[in-house]
C-alpha positions in Angstrom: 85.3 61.3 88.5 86.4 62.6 85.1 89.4 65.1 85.4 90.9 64.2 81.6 89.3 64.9 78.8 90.1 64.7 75.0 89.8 68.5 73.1 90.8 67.4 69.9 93.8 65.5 68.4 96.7 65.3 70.8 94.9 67.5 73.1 93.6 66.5 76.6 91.7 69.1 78.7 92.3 68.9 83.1 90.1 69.7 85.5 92.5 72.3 86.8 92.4 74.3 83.8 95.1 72.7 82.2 95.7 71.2 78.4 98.0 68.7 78.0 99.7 68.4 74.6 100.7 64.7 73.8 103.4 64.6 71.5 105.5 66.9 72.8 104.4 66.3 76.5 103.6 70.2 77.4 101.7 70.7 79.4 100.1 74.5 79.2 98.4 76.9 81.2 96.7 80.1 81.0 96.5 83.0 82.7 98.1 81.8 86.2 98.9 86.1 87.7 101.1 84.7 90.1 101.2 87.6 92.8 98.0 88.5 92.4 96.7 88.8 96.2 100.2 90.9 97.0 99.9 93.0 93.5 96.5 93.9 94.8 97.4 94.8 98.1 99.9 97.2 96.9 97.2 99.0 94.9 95.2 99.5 98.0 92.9 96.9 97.9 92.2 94.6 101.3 92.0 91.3 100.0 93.0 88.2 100.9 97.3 87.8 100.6 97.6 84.2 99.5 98.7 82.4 96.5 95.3 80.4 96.6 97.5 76.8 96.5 98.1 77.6 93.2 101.8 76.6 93.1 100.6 73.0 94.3 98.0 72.8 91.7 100.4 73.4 89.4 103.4 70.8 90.4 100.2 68.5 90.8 98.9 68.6 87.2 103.0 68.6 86.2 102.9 65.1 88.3 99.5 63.4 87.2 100.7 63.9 83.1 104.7 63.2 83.2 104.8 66.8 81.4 108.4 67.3 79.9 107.6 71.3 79.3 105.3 73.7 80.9 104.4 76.7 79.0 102.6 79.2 80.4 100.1 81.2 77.6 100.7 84.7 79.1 99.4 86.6 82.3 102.0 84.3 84.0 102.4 87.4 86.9 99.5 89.8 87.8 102.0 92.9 87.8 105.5 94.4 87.1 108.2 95.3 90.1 106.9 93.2 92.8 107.4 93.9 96.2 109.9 91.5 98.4 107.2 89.1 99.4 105.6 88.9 96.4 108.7 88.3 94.5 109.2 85.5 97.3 105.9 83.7 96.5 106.2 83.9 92.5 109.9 83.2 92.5 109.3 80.2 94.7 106.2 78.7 92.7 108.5 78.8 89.8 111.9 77.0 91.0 109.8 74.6 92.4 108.2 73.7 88.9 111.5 74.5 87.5 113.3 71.2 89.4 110.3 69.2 87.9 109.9 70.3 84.5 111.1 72.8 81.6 109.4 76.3 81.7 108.6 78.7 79.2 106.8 81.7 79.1 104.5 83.3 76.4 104.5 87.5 76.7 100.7 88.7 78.2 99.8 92.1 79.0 100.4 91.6 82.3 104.2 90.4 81.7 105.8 93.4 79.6 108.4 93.2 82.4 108.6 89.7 83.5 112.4 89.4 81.2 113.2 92.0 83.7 111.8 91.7 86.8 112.8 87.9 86.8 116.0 88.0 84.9 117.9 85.4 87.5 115.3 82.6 87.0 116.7 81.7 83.2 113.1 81.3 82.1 112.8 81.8 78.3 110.0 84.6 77.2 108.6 84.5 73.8 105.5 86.1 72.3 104.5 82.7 70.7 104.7 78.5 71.5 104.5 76.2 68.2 104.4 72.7 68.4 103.3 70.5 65.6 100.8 72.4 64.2 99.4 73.7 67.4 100.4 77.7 68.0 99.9 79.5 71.6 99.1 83.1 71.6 98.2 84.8 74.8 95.4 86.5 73.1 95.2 90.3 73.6 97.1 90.7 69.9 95.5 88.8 67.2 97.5 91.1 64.5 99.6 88.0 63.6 99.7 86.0 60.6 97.8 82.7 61.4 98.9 80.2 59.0 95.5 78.3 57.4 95.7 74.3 59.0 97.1 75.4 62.4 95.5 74.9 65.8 95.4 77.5 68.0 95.7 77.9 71.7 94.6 81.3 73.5 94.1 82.8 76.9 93.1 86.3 77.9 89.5 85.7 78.1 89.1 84.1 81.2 86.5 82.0 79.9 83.6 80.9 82.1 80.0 79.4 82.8 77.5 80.0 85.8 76.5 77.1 87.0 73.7 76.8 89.8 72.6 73.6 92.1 69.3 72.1 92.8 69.3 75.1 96.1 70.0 77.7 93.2 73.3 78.7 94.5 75.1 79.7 91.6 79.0 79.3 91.3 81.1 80.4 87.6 83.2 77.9 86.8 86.0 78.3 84.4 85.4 76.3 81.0 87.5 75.9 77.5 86.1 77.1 74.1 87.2 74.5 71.6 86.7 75.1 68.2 88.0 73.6 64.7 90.7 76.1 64.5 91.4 77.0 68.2 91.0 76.8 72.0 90.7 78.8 74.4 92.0 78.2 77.5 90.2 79.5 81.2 92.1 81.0 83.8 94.0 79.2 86.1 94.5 81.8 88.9 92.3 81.2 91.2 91.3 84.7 91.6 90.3 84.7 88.0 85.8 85.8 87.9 85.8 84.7 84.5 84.2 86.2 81.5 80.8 84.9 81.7 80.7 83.2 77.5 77.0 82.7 77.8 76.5 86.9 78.6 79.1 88.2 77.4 80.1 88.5 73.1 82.8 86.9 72.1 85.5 89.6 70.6 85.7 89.6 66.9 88.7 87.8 66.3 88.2 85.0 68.5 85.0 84.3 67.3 85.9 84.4 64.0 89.0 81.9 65.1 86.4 79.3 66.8 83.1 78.9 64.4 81.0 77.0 65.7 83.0 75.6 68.8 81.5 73.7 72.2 82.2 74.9 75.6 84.0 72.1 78.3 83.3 73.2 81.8 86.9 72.3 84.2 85.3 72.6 87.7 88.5 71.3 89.3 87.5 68.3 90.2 85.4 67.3 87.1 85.8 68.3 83.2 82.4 67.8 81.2 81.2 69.5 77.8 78.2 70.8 78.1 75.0 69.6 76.6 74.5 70.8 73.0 71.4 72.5 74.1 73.4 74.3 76.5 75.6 75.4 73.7 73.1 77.4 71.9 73.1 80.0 73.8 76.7 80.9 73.9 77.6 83.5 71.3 
């Protein structure tokens, strides 16, 4: 069962959701809204209070490639001021990947107060990750300069692709984007729908980032590409 699986030069795709970085050994994620069952809750909302495992995925994944750094490409909490418990569940997903590994965070939406709200962890916050000529952007701002010869790494989008069995039971399952001049990364909270990339347009920006770009479907227990006929209708 295939749960590596090359993106492009020095970048390896996970089943989980994950891309790996080889030179540098970073490993980096997307999108993880840590609290999000407890954020929720607080808003009124009556579903489930649970973490989904995702703090063991993520020490897993941290395990299975050696990573030296783990960066996580915004969204990296679902909401500011958490409450006690929810404090308890994020704060304790990230010491334990702290005793195993370096962690950095790039600013999403959803973190304008994670400096604050976190403060004692240490963690460093930045709005971007560079490493040898690879650049992670959470992507809800592309107002940036983008340097011409770069690779770029993006979340936001939640990518995703409905699959269905031989019953006709369909499932979405989150997928990269990977084109010449960027990736995008799918969710890896496991509360995450997904933007569906074969209904739904592409914005702008990020289509103009990709071109002409494939789609690699991480079910978490398998990575494939799809079939280039499959491809066609994504747009």
């Amino acid at each position: 069962m295939e749960q590596q699986l090359s993106l492009g030069p020095g970048r390896v795709g996970h089943a989980s959701g994950a891309l790996y970085v080889e030179t540098s050994g970073t490993l980096v994620v997307a999108d993880a809204h840590l609290g999000y069952g407890w954020a929720q809750r607080r808003r009124g909302q009556m579903g489930p209070v649970t973490d989904g495992g995702i703090g063991e995925r993520l020490r897993g994944v941290v395990r299975e490639f050696a990573a030296r750094e783990l960066v996580f490409l915004g969204d990296t909490v679902h909401a500011p001021r958490p409450s006690v418990l929810e404090r308890e569940m994020i704060e304790g997903v990230l010491r334990g990947l702290m005793e195993l590994v370096e962690v950095k965070v790039v600013a999403g939406n959803h973190d304008r107060a994670f400096g604050r709200d976190f403060a004692g962890l240490g963690i460093a916050v930045s709005g971007v990750w560079g490493e040898g000529g690879l650049v992670g952007l959470h992507g809800d701002r592309l107002d940036v300069e983008l340097p011409e010869g770069e690779h770029y790494l993006l979340g936001h989008l939640h990518p995703a692709v409905k699959l269905a069995d031989d019953a006709g039971v369909a499932r979405r399952a989150p997928a990269f984007l990977v084109g010449e001049r960027a990736t995008v990364l799918p969710a890896f909270s496991p509360f995450a729908a997904g933007f569906d990339v074969k209904e739904g347009k592409l914005p702008r920006e990020v289509k103009a980032l990709l071109g002409r770009h494939e789609v690699v479907v991480a079910t978490g227990r398998r990575v494939v590409r799809l079939p280039a006929r499959a491809n066609r209708s994504v747009r």
